[in-house]
N, C-alpha and C positions, 0 to 999 in steps of 0.2 A: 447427415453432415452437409453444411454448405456448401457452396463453391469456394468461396474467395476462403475457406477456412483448411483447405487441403493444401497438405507441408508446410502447414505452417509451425516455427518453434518457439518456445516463448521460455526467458528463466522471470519465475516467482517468488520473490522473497516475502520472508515471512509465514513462509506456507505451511507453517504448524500449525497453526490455528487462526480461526477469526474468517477474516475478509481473505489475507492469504489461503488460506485450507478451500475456503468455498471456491474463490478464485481457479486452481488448478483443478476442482471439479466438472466448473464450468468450460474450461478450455479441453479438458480431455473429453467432455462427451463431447463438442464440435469438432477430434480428431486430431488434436495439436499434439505435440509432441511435446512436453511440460518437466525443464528441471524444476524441480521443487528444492527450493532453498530456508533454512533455517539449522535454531543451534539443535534443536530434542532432536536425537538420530532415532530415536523409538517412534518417535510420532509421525517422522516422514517414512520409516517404514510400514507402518501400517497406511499413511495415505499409499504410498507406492505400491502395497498389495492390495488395497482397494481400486484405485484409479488405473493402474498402469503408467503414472509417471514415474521420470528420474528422482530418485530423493539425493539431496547432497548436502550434509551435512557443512553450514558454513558460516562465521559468524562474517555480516559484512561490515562490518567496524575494524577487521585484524587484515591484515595488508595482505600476510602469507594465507592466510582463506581465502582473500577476491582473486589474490595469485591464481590458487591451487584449483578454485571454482571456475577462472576462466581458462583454464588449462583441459579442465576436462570437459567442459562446456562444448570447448573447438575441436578436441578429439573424436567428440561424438559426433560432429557433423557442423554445431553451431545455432544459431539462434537467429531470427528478423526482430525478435518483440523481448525489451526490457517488461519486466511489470515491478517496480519498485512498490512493495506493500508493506512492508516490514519498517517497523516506527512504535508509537506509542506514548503516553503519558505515564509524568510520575508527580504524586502534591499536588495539592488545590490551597495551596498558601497566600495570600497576597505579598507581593511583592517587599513588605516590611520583614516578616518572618520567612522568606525563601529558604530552601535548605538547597546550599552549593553542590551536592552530590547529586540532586532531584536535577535539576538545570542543566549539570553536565550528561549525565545519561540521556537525555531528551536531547540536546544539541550533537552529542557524538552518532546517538540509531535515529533521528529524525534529517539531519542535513547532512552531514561527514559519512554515514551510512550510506546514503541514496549518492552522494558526489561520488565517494570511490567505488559503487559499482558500475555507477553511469560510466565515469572515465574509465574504467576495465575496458567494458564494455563496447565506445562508442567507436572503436574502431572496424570491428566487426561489423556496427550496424552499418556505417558509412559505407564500406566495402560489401553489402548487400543488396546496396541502393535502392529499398524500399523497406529500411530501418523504425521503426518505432519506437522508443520511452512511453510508459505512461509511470505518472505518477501520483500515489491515492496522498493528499494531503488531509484536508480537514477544513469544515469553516470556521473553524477553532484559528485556518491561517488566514481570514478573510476579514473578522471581526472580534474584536478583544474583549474581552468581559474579564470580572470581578474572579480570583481563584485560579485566573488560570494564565497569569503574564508566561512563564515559563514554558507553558504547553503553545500559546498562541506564537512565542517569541521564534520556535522551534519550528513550527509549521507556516508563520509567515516567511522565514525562511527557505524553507521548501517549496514553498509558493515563488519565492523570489527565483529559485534554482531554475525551475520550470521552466518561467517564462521566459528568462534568459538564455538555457539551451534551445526554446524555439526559435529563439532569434541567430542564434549566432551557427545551426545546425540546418536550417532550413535551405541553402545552395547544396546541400548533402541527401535531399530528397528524405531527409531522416524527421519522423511527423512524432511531436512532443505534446501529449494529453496530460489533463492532470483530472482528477477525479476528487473531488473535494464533499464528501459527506458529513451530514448533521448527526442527529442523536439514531446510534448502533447497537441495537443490544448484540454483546459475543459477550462468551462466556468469562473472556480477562482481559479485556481493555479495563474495565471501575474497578476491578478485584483489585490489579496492578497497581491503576494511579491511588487506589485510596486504601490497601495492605489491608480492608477489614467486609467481609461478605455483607455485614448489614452494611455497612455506607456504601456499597459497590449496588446496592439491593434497590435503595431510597433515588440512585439516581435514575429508574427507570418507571417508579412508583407512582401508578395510575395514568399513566402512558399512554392510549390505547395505539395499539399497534405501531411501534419506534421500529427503523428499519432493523433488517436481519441482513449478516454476513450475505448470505444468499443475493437479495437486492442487489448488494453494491457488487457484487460479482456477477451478477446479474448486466450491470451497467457498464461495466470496466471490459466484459468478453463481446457487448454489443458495441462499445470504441475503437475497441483492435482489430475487429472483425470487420467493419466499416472498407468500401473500399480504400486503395492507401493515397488515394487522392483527397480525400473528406478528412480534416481533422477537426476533431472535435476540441477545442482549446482547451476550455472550461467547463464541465461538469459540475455545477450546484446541485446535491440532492439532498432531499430533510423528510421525513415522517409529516403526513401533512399536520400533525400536531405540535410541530415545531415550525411557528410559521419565520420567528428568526432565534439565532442564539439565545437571548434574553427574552423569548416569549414562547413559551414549551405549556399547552393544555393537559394539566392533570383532574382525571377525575376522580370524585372522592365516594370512595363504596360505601 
């Protein structure tokens, strides 16, 4: 265990799977104390009898969950580190054929999600005074491409969130990262946005080595762990075979 990583406590959303799940792996082996947040109660109890973290079942989109989430959150002791992970795509339509239902779901778990636990939250961190947010965006919020207005629309957004709490949070000693990742293989980010295992397949298709959950939790636990003087604002990171969105090297067997 580190130094700077003792008592430390961190809530994890999304920590069913993907980046979240690795995430709270990576924090409990440096010693953290980890609510694990998501809606599958199945899935955080078997992380929680794997890891030894808190599992708390909680959608953060529903008001009486963030309620009920920062309720037990502060009973238990409380928290220094937000980790907002929990988001995700839906549709790769261009913006002609949009489906209104795709759009809203990505606008309610990628900004409205990550606003009402920040705000839960940001009181606690203040009153901690060596508070932290991070948040995993995407470069999906840094640069737009073809298929994917809705997912980019949603995550330039959270982009926006970010950089905005750092400004206005910053006399509060409270240190705002964002973590913005290229091309991910986890096992339901493609499955979700595209509802069919072959096109969820094709998007990682001769790849050679596209980041793993692991990585970016990999890079999310080496931010928060930083001391709380060093913020790290922006995290860019991509498989080096993705040298930008629009230019991803496949090779062909």
């Amino acid at each position: 265990m580190t130094e700077v990583s003792k008592n430390k406590a961190a809530v994890v959303t999304g920590a069913s799977t993907g980046i979240g799940e690795a995430t709270v792996r990576a924090l409990r082996t440096e010693g953290w104390t980890v609510y694990a947040v998501a809606r599958r109660q199945e899935r955080l109890a078997a992380l929680e009898a794997e890891t030894g973290a808190v599992g708390i079942p909680a959608d953060i989109v529903e008001d009486a969950d963030v309620a009920r989430l920062l309720a037990e959150v502060t009973a238990a002791g409380g928290i220094d580190t937000l980790i907002n992970i929990a988001g995700g795509a839906r549709g790769a339509d261009p913006v002609g054929q949009a489906q209104t239902d795709d759009w809203d779901w990505m606008y309610r778990v990628n900004v409205l999600g990550t606003m009402k636990i920040t705000r839960a939250f940001l009181p606690m961190l203040r009153e901690h005074g060596e508070g932290t947010v991070l948040n995993l965006t995407s470069t999906a919020g840094l640069v737009a491409y073809e298929g994917g207005a809705g997912y980019n629309a949603a995550k330039f957004a959270q982009h926006a969130i970010t950089n905005a709490l750092r400004l206005e949070e910053a006399e509060n000693n409270l240190r705002v990262i964002e973590v913005a990742p290229g091309l991910v293989f986890t096992e339901e980010f493609a499955l979700n946005r595209l509802g069919d295992a072959q096109a969820a397949q094709k998007v990682y298709e001769g790849v050679e080595k596209p980041l793993t959950a692991a990585d970016v939790a990999d890079v999310v636990r080496y931010a928060v762990c930083a001391p709380h003087h060093v913020n790290l604002d922006q995290i860019v990171m991509r498989p080096v075979a993705q040298a930008a969105n629009h230019k991803l090297i496949r090779k062909r067997g």
